[in-house]
C-alpha positions in Angstrom: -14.8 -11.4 46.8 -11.9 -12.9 45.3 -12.9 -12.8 42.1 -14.2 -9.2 42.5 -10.4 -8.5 43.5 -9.3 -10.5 40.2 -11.5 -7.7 38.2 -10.0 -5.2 39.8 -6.2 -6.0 39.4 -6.9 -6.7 35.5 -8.8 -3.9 34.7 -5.3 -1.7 34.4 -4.3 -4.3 31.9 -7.4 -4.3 30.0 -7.8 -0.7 29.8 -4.2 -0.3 28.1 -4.9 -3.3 25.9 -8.2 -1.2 24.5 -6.1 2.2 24.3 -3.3 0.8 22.5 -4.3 -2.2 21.0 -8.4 -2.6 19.9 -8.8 1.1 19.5 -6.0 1.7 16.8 -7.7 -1.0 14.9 -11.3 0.3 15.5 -10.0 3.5 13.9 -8.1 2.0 10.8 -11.3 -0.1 10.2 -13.5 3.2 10.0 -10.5 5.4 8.3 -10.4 2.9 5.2 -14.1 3.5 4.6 -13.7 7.2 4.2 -11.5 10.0 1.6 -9.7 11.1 4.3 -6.3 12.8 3.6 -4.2 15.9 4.2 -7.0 17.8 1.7 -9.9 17.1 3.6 -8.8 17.3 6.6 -10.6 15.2 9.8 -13.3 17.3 10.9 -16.1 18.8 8.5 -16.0 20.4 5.1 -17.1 23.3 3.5 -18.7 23.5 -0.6 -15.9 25.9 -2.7 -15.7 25.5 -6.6 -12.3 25.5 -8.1 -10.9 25.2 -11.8 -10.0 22.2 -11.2 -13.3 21.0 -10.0 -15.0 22.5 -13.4 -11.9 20.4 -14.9 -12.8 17.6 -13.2 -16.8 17.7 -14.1 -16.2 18.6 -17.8 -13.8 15.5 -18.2 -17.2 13.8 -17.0 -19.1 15.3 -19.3 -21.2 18.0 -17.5 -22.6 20.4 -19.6 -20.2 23.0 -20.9 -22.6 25.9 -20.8 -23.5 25.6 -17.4 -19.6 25.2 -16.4 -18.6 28.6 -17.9 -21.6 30.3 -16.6 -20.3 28.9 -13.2 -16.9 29.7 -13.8 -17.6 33.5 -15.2 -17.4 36.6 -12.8 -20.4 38.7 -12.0 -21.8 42.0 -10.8 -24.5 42.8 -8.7 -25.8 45.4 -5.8 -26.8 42.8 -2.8 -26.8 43.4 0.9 -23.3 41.5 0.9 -21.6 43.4 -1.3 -23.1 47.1 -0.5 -21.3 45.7 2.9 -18.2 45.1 1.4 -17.6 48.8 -0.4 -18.4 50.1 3.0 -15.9 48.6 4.6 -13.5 49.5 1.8 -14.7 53.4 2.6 -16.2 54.0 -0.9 -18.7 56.7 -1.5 -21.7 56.7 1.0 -24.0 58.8 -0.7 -23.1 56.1 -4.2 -23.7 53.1 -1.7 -27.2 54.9 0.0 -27.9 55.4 -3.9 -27.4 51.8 -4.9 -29.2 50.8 -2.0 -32.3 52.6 -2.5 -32.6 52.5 -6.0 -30.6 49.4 -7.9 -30.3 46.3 -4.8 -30.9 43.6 -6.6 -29.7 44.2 -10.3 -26.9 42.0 -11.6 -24.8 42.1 -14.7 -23.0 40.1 -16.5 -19.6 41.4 -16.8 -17.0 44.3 -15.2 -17.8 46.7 -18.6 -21.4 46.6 -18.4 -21.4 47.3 -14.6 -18.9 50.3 -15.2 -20.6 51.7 -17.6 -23.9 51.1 -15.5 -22.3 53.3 -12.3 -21.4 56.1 -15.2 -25.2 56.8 -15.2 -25.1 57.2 -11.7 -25.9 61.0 -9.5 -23.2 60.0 -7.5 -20.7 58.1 -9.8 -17.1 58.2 -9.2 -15.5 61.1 -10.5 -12.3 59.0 -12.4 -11.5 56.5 -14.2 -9.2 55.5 -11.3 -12.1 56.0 -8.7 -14.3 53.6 -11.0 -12.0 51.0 -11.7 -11.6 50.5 -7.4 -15.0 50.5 -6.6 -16.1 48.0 -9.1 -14.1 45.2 -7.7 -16.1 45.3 -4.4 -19.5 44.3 -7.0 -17.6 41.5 -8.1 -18.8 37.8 -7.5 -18.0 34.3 -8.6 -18.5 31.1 -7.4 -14.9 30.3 -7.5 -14.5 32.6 -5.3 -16.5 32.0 -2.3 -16.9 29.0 0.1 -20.2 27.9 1.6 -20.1 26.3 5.0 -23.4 24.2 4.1 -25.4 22.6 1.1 -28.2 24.8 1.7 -26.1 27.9 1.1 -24.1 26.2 -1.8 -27.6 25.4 -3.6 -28.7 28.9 -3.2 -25.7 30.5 -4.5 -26.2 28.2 -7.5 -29.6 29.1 -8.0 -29.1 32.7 -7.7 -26.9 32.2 -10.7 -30.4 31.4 -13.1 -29.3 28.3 -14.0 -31.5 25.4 -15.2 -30.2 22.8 -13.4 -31.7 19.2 -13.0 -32.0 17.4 -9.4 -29.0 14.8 -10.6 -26.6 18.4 -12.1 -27.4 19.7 -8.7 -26.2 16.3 -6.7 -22.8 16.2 -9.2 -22.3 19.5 -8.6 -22.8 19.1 -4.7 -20.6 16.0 -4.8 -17.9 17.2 -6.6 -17.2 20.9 -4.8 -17.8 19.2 -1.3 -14.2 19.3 0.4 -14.2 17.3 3.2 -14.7 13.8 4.1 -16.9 11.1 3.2 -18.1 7.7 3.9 -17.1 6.1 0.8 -15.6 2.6 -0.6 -13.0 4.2 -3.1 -10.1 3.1 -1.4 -11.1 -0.7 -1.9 -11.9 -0.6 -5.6 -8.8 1.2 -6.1 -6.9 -1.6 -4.2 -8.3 -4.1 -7.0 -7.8 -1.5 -9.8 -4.4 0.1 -9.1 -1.2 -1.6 -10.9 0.5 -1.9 -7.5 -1.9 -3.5 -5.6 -4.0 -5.1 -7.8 -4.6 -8.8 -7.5 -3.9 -11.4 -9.9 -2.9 -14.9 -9.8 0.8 -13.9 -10.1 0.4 -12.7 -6.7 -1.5 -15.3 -5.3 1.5 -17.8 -6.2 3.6 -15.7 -4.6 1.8 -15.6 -1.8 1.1 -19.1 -1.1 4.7 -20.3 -2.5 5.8 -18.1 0.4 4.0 -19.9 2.8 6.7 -22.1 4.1 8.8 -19.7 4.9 6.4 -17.6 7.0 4.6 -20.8 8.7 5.8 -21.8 12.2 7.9 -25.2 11.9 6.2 -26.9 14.2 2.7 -26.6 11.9 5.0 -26.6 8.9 6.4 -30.1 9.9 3.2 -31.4 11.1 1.3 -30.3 7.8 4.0 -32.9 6.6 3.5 -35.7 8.9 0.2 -35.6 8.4 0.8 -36.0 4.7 3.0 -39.1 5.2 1.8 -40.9 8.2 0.2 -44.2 7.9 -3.5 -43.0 8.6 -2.5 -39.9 6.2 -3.1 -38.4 2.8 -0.5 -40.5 1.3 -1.8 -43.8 2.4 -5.4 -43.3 2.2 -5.2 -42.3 -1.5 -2.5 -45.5 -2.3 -5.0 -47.8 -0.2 -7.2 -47.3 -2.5 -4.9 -49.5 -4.9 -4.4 -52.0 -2.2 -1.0 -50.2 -0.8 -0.4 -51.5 2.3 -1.1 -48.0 4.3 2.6 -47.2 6.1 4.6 -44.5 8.1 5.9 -42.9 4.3 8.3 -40.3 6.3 10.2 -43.0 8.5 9.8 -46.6 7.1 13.0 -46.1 4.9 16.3 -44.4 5.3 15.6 -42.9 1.5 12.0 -42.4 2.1 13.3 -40.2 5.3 16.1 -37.9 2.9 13.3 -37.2 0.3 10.9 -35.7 3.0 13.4 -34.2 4.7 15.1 -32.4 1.2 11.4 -31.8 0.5 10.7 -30.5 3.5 14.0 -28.1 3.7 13.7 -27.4 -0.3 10.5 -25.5 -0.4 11.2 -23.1 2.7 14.1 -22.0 0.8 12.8 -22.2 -2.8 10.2 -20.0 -1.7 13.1 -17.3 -0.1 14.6 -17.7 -3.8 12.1 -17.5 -5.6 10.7 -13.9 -3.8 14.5 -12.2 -3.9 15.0 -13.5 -7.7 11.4 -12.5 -9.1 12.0 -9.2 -7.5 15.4 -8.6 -9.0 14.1 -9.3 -12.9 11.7 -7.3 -12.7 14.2 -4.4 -12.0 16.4 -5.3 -14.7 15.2 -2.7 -17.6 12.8 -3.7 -20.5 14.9 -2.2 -22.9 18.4 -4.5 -22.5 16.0 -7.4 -23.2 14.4 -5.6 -26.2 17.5 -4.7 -27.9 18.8 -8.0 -27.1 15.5 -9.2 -29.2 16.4 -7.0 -32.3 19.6 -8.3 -32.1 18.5 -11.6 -32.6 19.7 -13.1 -29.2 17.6 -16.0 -28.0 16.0 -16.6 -25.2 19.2 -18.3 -23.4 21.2 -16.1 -24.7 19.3 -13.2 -23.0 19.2 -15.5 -20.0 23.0 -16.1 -19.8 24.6 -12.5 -21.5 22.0 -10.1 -19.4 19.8 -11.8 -16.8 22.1 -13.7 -14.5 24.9 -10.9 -14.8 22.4 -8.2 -13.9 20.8 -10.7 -10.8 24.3 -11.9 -9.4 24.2 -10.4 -6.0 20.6 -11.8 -5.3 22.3 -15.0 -6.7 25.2 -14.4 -4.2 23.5 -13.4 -1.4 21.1 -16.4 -1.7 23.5 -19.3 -2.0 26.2 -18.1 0.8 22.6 -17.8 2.9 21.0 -21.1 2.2 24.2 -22.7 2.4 25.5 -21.5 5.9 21.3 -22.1 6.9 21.3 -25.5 5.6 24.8 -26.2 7.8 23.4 -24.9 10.9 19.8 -25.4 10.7 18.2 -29.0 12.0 14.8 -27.6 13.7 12.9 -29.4 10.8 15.0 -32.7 10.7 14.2 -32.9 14.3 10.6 -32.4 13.9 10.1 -34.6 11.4 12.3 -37.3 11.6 14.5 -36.7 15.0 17.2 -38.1 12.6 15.8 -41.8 12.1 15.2 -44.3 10.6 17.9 -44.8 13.0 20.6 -42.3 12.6 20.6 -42.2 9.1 18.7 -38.3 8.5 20.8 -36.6 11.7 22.9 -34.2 10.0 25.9 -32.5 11.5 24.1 -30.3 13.2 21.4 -32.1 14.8 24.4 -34.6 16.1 25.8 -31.7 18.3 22.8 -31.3 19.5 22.0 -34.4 20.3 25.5 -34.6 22.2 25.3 -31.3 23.8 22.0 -31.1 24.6 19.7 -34.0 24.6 21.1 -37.6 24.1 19.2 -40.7 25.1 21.5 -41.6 27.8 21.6 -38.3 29.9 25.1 -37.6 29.7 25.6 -34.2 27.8 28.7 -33.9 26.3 29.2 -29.9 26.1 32.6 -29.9 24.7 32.3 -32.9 22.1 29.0 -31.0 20.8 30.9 -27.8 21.0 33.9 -29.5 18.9 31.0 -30.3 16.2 29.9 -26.9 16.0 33.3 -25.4 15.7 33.5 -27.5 12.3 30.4 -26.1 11.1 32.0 -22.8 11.6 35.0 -23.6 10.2 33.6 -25.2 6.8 30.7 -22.0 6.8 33.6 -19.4 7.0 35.3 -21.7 4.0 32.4 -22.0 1.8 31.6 -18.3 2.1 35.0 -17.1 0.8 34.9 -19.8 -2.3 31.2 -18.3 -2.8 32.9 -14.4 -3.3 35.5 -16.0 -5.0 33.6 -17.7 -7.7 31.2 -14.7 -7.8 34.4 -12.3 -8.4 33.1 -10.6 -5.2 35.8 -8.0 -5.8 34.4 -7.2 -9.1 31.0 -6.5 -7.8 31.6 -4.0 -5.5 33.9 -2.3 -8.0 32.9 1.7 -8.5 31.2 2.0 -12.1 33.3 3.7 -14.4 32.4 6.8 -15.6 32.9 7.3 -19.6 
């Protein structure tokens, strides 16, 4: 009974976690495998031929014959279009006479169908008279939309044309105008400039890594490298290395792993923010500068770091007030040992505050510690705009 009761209580929960959560992603999974867009529209299509479809078909090399015929406006006397002039109020005893006599005939152009009702007992009497009735004769496929194949491919073969089975297919394909089940989008995902994937990208992405990657799996990726059962020792065993802690049996050993550690979480911020800002600086500075002879430190010192310097400010007043304040990884890794010789400022008012082997938190000595770090962040920061002539950079452009 109890657990029944359990069910019961959590079913709420699981019903909003299915609305909001597992059906939005159901849905995205079964939009990406379809055309869908503004065009198309989410519910079913209809078959309609436009000039850009004929466009579209010769630029794949469909017969050019067969597109004009397509393309070209006919005449005939059918059911549908008797219908039409009737409802446009032309002549009765002209549509009874077309009916009776001519359904079915078809010609190719306006003239030859106006000079066809000309013969007629009951043809319009003027030239203005003509020229309105004829338009109700008129038929094209560009025209008309078909609400199914079936209707489409009969409209197509009313036109006479000699069409093979795969013409018929393009043809079906290519005037269809809603949605279909399709795997475009994911070729054009490995196609497309933008998102294409090369091994540019893949750098990128795994140099960013150790910024993105929880610290706690971040350091322990580490330890694992430099404890004494780990990577480190069981490749230098093999040279008869005496296996060892790597990360904690020196006070040096301890500062490289722990700049190592630090160094690549923000090498990979830098190295994101400063890729990014090259590749806006325009192609043609560094093309003239190649004319001009400049070389290749010369286009690095007169255009690229002038053109990056507030990524290059931004980045070092950042990593410097991160690396002042910061100690989550320290203490991960090394919890300021061998000893005391890795705990940083930082991690020392922490340790006072906070969590000190003998129990007694000092909250105003750690505070005191802190307010330093403030103090030499807040001086650090104004010799950063300083040097970067911060006043210069936010300077209006002049306008010649």
């Amino acid at each position: 009974m109890s657990s029944k009761l359990g069910y019961i209580f959590i079913a709420p929960a699981l019903v909003l976690a299915i609305y909001f959560f597992l059906t939005p992603v159901i849905m995205t999974g079964i939009f990406s495998l379809t055309n869908m867009s503004t065009a198309t529209g989410i519910t079913g299509g209809s078959y309609q031929i436009t000039q850009s479809t004929l466009r579209n078909l010769g630029d794949q090399g469909f017969e050019r014959k067969i597109l004009k015929r397509i393309g070209s406006e006919s005449y005939q006397v059918s059911k549908s279009t008797l219908l039409a002039a009737k409802e446009a109020e032309v002549n009765p005893e002209l549509i009874n006479e077309l009916r009776q006599n001519h359904l079915g005939e078809s010609f190719k152009n306006r003239r030859l169908f106006e000079r066809f009702l000309k013969t007629l007992d009951n043809r319009p009497r003027s030239t203005r008279a003509l020229k309105a009735t004829s338009p109700h004769f008129s038929r094209s496929l560009i025209k008309e939309r078909f609400e199914s194949k079936e209707s489409f491919n009969q409209a197509l073969k009313g036109l006479g044309l000699d069409l093979t089975p795969e013409q018929i297919i393009q043809l079906n394909e290519m005037s269809y105008t809603g949605w279909i089940w399709t795997l475009e989008n994911f070729r054009k995902m490995l196609t497309l400039p933008e998102t294409k994937i090369n091994l540019i990208k893949i750098f990128r992405s795994l140099w960013f890594l150790p910024r993105i990657t929880p610290s706690v799996l971040y350091v322990l990726l580490w330890k694992w490298l430099a404890w004494d059962t780990g990577f480190i020792s069981a490749i230098v065993s093999n040279f008869g290395v005496t296996p060892r802690n790597w990360m904690l049996d020196t006070a040096a050993n301890a500062w490289v792993f722990v700049i190592l550690i630090n160094g690549f979480i923000g090498a990979s911020m830098g190295m994101i923010i400063f890729s990014s800002a090259i590749t806006t600086i325009p192609r043609q500075m560094i093309y003239a500068s190649e004319v001009d002879g400049a070389s290749r430190w010369q286009q690095i010192r007169h255009i690229i770091l002038p053109q990056i310097k507030w990524p290059i400010l931004f980045v070092s007043v950042y990593q410097t007030l991160s690396l002042l304040t910061s100690f989550e990884h320290i203490l991960l890794s090394t919890e300021g040992g061998p000893g005391t010789s890795t705990e940083v400022w930082a991690l020392a008012a922490y340790h006072s505050a906070l969590d000190n082997y003998w129990g007694n938190l000092q909250y105003g000595y750690g505070a005191a510690l802190a307010l330093v770090l403030v103090v030499v962040g807040v001086i650090m920061s104004l010799l950063y705009l300083r040097f970067f002539r911060f006043h210069e950079l936010v300077k209006p452009p002049r306008i010649d």
